[in-house]
MARVEXSE-397739 format. One line per 8 residues: number of its first residue (from 1); their letters; for each residue x, y, z of N, C-alpha, C. Coordinates in steps of 0.2 Angstrom, whole numbers. Each point is the difference from the previous one (the first is absolute). Example, Ala and Ser with C-alpha at 12.3 -4.5 7.8 and 13.67 -1.06 7.14 Angstrom:
2
1) as) 66,-28,39,-4,6,0,4,6,0; -2,5,-4,4,6,1,-4,5,3
END
This chain:
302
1) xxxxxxxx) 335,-711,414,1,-1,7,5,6,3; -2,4,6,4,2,1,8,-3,4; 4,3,0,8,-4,0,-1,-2,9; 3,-6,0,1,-1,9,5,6,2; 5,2,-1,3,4,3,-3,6,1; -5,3,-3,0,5,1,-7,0,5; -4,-7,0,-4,-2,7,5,0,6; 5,-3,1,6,2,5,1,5,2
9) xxxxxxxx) 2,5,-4,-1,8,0,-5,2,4; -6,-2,0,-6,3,0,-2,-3,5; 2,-6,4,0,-3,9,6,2,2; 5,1,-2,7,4,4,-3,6,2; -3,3,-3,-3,6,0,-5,-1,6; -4,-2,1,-6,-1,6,4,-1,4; 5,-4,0,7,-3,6,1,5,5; 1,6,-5,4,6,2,-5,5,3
17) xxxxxxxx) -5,0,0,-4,5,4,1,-2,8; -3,5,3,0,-1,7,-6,-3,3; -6,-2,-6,-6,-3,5,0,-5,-3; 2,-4,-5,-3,-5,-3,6,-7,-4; -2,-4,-1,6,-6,-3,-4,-2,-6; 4,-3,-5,-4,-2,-5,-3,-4,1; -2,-6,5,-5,-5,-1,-6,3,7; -1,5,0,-5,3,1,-6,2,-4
25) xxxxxxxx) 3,-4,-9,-4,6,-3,-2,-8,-6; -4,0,-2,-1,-7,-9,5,7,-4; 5,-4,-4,3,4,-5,-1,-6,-4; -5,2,-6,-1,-3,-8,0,1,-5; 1,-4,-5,2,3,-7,-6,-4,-5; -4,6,-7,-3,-4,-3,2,1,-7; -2,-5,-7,1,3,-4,-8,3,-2; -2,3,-7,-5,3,0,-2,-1,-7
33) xxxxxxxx) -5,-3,-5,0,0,-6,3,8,-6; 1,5,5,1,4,-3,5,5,1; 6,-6,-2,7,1,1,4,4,5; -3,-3,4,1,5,7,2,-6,8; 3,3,4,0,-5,8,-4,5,4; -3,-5,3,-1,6,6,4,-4,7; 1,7,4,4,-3,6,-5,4,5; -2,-9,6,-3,3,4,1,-3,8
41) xxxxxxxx) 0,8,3,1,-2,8,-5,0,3; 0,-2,5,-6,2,6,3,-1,9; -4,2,2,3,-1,7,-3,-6,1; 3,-3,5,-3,-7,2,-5,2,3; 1,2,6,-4,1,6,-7,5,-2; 1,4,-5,-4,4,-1,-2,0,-8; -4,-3,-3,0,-1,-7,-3,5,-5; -2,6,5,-3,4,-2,5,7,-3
49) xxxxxxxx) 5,-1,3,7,5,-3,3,-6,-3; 0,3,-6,4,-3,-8,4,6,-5; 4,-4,-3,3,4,-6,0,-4,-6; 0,2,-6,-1,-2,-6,3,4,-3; 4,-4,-4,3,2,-6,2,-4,-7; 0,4,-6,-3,-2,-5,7,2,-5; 4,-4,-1,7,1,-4,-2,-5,-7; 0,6,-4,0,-1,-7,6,-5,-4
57) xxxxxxxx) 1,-5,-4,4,-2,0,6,1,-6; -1,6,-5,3,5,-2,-2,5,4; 8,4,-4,0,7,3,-4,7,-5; -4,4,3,-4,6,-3,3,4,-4; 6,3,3,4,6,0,6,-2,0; 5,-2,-6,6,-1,1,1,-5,7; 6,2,5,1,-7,5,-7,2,5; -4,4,-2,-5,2,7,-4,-4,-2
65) xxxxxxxx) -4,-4,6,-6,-4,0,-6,4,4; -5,0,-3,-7,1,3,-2,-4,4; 1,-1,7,-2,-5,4,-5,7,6; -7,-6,0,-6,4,3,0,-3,5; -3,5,6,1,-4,9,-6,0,-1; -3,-3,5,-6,2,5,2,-1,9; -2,3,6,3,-1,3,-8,4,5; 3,-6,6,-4,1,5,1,-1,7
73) xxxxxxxx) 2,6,4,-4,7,-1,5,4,-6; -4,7,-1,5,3,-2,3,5,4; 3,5,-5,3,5,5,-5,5,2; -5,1,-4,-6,4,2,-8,-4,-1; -1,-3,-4,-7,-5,-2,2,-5,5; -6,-4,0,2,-7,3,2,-3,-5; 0,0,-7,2,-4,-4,2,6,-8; 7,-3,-2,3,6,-5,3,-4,-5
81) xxxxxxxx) -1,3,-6,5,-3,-6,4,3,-2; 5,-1,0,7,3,-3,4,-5,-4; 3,4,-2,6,-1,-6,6,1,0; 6,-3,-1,6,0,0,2,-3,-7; 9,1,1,2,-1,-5,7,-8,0; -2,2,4,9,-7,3,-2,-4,6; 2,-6,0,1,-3,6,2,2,6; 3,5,1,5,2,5,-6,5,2
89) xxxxxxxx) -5,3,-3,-7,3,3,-3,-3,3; 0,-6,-2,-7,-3,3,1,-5,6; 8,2,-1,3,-3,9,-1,5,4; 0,6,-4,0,7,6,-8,-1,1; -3,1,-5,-8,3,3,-3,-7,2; 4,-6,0,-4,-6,6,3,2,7; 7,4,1,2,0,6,-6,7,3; 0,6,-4,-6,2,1,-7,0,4
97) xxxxxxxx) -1,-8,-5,-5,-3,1,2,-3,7; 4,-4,4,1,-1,6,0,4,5; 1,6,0,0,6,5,-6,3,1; -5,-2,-7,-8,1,0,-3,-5,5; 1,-5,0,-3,-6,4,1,1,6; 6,1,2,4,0,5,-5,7,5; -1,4,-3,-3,7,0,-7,-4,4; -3,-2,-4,-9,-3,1,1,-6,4
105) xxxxxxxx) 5,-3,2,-1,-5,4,-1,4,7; 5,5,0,0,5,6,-6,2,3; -2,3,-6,-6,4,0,-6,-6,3; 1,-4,-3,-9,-6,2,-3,0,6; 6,0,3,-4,0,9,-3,7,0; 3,5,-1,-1,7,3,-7,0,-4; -2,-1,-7,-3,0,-3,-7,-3,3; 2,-7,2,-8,-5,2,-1,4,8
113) xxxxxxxx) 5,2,3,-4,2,5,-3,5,0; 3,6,-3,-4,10,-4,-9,-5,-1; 3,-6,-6,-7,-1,-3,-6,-2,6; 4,-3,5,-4,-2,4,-2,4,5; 3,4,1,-3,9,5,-5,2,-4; 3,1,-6,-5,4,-4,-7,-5,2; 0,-5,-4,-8,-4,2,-3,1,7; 3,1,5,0,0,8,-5,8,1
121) xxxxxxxx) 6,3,-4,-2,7,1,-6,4,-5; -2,-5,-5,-6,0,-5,-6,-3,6; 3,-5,2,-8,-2,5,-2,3,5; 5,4,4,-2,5,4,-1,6,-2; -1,2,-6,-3,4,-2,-6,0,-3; -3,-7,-1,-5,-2,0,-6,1,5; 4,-2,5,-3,2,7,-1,4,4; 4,4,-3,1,8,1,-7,2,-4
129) xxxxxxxx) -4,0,-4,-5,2,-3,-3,0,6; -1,-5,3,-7,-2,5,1,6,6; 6,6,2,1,5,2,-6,5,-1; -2,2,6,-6,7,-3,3,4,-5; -5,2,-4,3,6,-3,-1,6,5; 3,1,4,0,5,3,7,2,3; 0,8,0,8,4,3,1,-5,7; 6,1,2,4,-1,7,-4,5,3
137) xxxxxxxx) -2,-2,5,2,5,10,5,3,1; 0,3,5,7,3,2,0,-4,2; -3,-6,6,6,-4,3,0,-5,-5; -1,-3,-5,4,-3,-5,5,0,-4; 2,6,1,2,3,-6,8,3,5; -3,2,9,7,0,4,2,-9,0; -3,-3,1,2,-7,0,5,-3,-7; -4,2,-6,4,-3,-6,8,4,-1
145) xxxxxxxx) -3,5,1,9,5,3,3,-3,4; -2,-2,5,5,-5,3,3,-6,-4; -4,-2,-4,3,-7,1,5,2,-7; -2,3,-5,3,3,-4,7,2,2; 0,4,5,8,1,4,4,-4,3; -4,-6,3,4,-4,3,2,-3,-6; -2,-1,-6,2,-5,-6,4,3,-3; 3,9,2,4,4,-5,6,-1,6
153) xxxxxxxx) 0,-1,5,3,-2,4,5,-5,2; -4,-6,-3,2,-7,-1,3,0,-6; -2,3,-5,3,-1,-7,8,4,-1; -1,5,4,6,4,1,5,-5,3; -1,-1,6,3,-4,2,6,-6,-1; -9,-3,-3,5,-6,-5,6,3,-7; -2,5,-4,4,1,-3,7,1,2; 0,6,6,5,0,4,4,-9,1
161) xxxxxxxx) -2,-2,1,3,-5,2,0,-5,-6; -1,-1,-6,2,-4,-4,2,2,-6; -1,8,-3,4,3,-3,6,3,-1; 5,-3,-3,5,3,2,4,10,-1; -2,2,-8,1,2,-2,-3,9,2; 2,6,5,-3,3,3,-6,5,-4; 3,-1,-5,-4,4,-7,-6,-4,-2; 0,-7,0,-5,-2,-2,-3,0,4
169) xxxxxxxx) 1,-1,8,-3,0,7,-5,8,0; 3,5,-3,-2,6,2,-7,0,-7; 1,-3,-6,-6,1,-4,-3,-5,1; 0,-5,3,-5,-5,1,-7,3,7; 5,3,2,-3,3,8,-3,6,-2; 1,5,-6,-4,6,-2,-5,-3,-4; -1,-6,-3,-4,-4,-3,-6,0,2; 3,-4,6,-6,-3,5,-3,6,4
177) xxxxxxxx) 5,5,3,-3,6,3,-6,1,-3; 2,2,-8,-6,3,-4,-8,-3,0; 4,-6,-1,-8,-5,0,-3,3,3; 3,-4,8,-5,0,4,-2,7,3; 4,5,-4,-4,7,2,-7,1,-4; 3,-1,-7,-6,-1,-5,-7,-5,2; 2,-5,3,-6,-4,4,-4,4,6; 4,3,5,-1,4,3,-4,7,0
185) xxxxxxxx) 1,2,-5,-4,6,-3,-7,-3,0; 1,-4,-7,-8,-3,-4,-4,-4,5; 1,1,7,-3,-3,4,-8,1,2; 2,8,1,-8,2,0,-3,1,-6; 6,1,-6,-3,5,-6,-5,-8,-5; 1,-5,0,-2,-5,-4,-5,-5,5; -3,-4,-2,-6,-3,2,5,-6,3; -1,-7,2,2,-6,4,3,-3,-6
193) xxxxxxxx) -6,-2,-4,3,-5,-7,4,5,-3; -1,4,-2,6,5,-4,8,0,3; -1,-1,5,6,2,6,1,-8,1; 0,-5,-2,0,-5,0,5,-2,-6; -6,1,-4,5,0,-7,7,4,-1; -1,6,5,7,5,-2,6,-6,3; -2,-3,8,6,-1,4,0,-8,-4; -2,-3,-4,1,-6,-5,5,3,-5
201) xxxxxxxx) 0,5,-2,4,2,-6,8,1,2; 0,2,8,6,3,4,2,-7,1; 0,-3,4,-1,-8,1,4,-3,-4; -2,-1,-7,2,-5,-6,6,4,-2; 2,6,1,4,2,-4,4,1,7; 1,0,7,5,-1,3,2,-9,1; -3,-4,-1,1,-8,-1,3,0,-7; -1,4,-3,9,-1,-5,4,-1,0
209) xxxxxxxx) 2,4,7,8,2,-2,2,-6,5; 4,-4,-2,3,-5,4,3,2,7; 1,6,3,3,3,5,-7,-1,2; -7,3,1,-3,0,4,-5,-5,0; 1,-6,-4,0,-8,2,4,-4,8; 5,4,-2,2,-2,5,0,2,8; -3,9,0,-3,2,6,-9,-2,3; -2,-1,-8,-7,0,4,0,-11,-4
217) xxxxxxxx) -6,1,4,1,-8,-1,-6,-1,-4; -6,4,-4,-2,-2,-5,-4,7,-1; -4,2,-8,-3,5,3,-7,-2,-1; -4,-4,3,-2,-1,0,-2,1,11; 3,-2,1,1,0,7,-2,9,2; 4,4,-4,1,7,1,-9,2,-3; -1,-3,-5,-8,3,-1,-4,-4,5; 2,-6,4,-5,-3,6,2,5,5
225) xxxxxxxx) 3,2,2,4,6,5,-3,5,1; -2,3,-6,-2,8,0,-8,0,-3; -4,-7,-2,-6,1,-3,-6,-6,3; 6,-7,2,-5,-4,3,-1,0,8; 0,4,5,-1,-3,5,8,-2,2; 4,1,-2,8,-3,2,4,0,4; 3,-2,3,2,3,7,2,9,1; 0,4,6,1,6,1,7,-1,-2
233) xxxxxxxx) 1,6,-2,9,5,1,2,-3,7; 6,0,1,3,-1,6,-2,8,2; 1,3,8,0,6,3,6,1,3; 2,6,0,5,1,5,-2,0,7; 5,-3,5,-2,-2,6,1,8,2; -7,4,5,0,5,3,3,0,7; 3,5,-1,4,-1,9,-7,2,6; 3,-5,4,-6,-1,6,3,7,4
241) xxxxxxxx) -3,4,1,2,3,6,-2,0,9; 2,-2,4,-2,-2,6,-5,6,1; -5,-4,6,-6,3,2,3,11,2; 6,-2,4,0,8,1,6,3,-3; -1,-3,-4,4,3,-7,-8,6,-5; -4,-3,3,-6,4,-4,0,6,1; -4,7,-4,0,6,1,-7,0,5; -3,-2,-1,-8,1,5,0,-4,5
249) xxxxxxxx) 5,-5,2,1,-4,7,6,3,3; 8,0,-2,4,1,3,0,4,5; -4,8,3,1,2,3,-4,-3,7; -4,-4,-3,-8,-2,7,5,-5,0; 4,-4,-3,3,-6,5,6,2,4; 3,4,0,5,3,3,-3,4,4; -3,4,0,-2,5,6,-1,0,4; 5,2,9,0,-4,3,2,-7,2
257) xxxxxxxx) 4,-4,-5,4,-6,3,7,2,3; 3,-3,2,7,-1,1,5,-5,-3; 5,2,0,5,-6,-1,3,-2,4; 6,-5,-1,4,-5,4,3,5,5; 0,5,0,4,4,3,-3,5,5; -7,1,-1,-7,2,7,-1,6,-4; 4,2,-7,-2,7,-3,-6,1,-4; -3,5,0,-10,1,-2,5,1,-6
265) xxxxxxxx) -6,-4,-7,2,2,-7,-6,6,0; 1,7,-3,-4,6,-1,1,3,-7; -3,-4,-5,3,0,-8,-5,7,-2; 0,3,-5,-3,4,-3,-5,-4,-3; -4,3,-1,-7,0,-4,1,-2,-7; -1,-7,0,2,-3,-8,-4,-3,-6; -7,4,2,-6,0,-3,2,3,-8; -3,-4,-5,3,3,-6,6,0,-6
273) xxxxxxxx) 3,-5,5,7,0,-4,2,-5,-1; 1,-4,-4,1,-4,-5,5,-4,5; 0,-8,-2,6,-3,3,7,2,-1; 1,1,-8,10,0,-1,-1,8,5; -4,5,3,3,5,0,-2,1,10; 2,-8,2,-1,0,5,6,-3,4; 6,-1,3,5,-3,1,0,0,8; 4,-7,3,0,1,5,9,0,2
281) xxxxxxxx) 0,4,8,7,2,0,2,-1,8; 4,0,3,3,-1,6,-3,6,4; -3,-1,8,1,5,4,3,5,0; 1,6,0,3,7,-1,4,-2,6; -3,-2,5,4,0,7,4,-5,2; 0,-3,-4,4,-8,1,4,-4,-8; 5,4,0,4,1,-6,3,-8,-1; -3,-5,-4,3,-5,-3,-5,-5,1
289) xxxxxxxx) -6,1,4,-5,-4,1,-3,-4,-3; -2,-8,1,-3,-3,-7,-7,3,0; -1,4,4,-9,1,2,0,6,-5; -6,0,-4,-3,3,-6,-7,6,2; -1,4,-4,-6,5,3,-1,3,-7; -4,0,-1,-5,6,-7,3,5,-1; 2,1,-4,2,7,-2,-4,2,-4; -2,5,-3,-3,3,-8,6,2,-2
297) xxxxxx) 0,-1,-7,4,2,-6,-1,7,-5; 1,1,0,-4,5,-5,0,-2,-6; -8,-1,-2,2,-2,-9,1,4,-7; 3,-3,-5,1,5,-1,-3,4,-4; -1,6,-2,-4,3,-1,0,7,5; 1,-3,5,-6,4,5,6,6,3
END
């Protein structure tokens, strides 16, 4: 059997981590018809991560003992055997062993949802088959750029706003830039399903990164966005400009009125020119007037 003091050892040890206490875990002891103990842990809650060790009950090599581990996870397999020489090893590599678990409990969530996008985003690519084999339109193809820029827009954004780090903000956002350039390109150059499958592979690899989990709210949403029928991009609101604000009205609504003041407005000919390059300005004859009249501006260029 192995000694109780050094089973004490070996839950002071667990005691001492930052994530876990000993009775979180079955600690047991067996003998083995082949002069050996095995000492075995498991996590309660999860019985699927265990450690196993197998203390000979002579020693090999002079004071060193052959004591074989099995341990789950490993530090690279899901499951590893190693060897050590002393007790005081197999306190370090169980403590090991707890920084492993600690690691994949983190991970499970991240993990079951990815799994779950991915399946999400395996079905609508399913669906995506049933897409013509045929290229985009230009008005298709002006439309998927939209939406694509609103989504480089919103993803920038978000970054800005939840990353802290300006360096990582700055490569997250040349990331994304690129994507959705490289979507942008192959739009006319590849067929529907082709171009379906490209923006699935963009998709699953920006749902990685735990930053842009938290700007877009699944990607799946993002491939209903851009391929099912999704809703539109937002637009920028156009400024209205008043009716004689117009280049081809403004002079026929003024010509010939007056203001509050009995003065005839006599604007120049404003056929042709563009709102910004139209401005209105006070009476020449009546210095600080709130009353307004056509000017032409010169654009530039001219």
């Amino acid at each position: 059997m192995i000694r109780p003091r050094l089973i004490q050892d070996l839950r002071a040890a667990i005691d001492r981590s930052n994530y876990f206490v000993a009775d979180d875990f079955h600690i047991d002891t067996e003998n083995t018809k082949d002069q050996s103990s095995n000492l075995i842990v498991r996590y309660r809650f999860n019985e699927t991560y265990y450690l196993v060790a197998v203390v000979p009950l002579s020693a090999s090599n002079g004071p060193w003992f052959e004591i074989s581990m099995t341990v789950k996870p490993g530090s690279i397999a899901d499951t590893e055997v190693l060897t050590v020489g002393a007790w005081d090893q197999v306190v370090q590599a169980t403590q090991n062993w707890l920084a492993r678990i600690h690691e994949e409990l983190q991970a499970v969530p991240v993990a079951r949802e990815l799994a779950v996008q991915a399946q999400e985003l395996e079905d609508l690519l399913r669906k995506w088959t049933d897409l013509p084999n045929e290229y985009f339109t230009k008005t298709e193809i002006a439309d998927m750029e939209a939406r694509l820029e609103q989504i480089e827009a919103t993803m920038e954004e978000g970054l800005r706003e939840y990353v802290e780090d300006p360096t990582q903000v700055r490569n997250k956002v040349a990331a994304i830039r690129l994507d959705i350039r490289t979507l942008k390109e192959t739009l006319p150059a590849l067929k529907k399903q082709s171009w379906a499958g490209k923006l699935l592979v963009r998709v699953s690899s920006w749902m990685r990164d735990p930053d842009n989990q938290k700007v877009l709210k699944s990607g799946t949403d993002v491939a209903r966005t851009l391929l099912l029928n999704g809703p539109p991009p937002k637009q920028r609101a156009r400024r209205s400009w008043p009716n004689w604000f117009q280049p081809q009205q403004a002079a026929a609504q003024v010509q010939g009125t007056t203001n509050t003041r009995g003065q005839v407005w006599e604007p120049k000919t404003l056929t042709g020119r563009r709102p910004s390059q139209i401005e209105m300005v006070p009476p020449a004859d009546v210095p600080g007037s709130a009353d307004v009249t056509p000017r032409e501006v010169p654009a530039v260029g001219d």
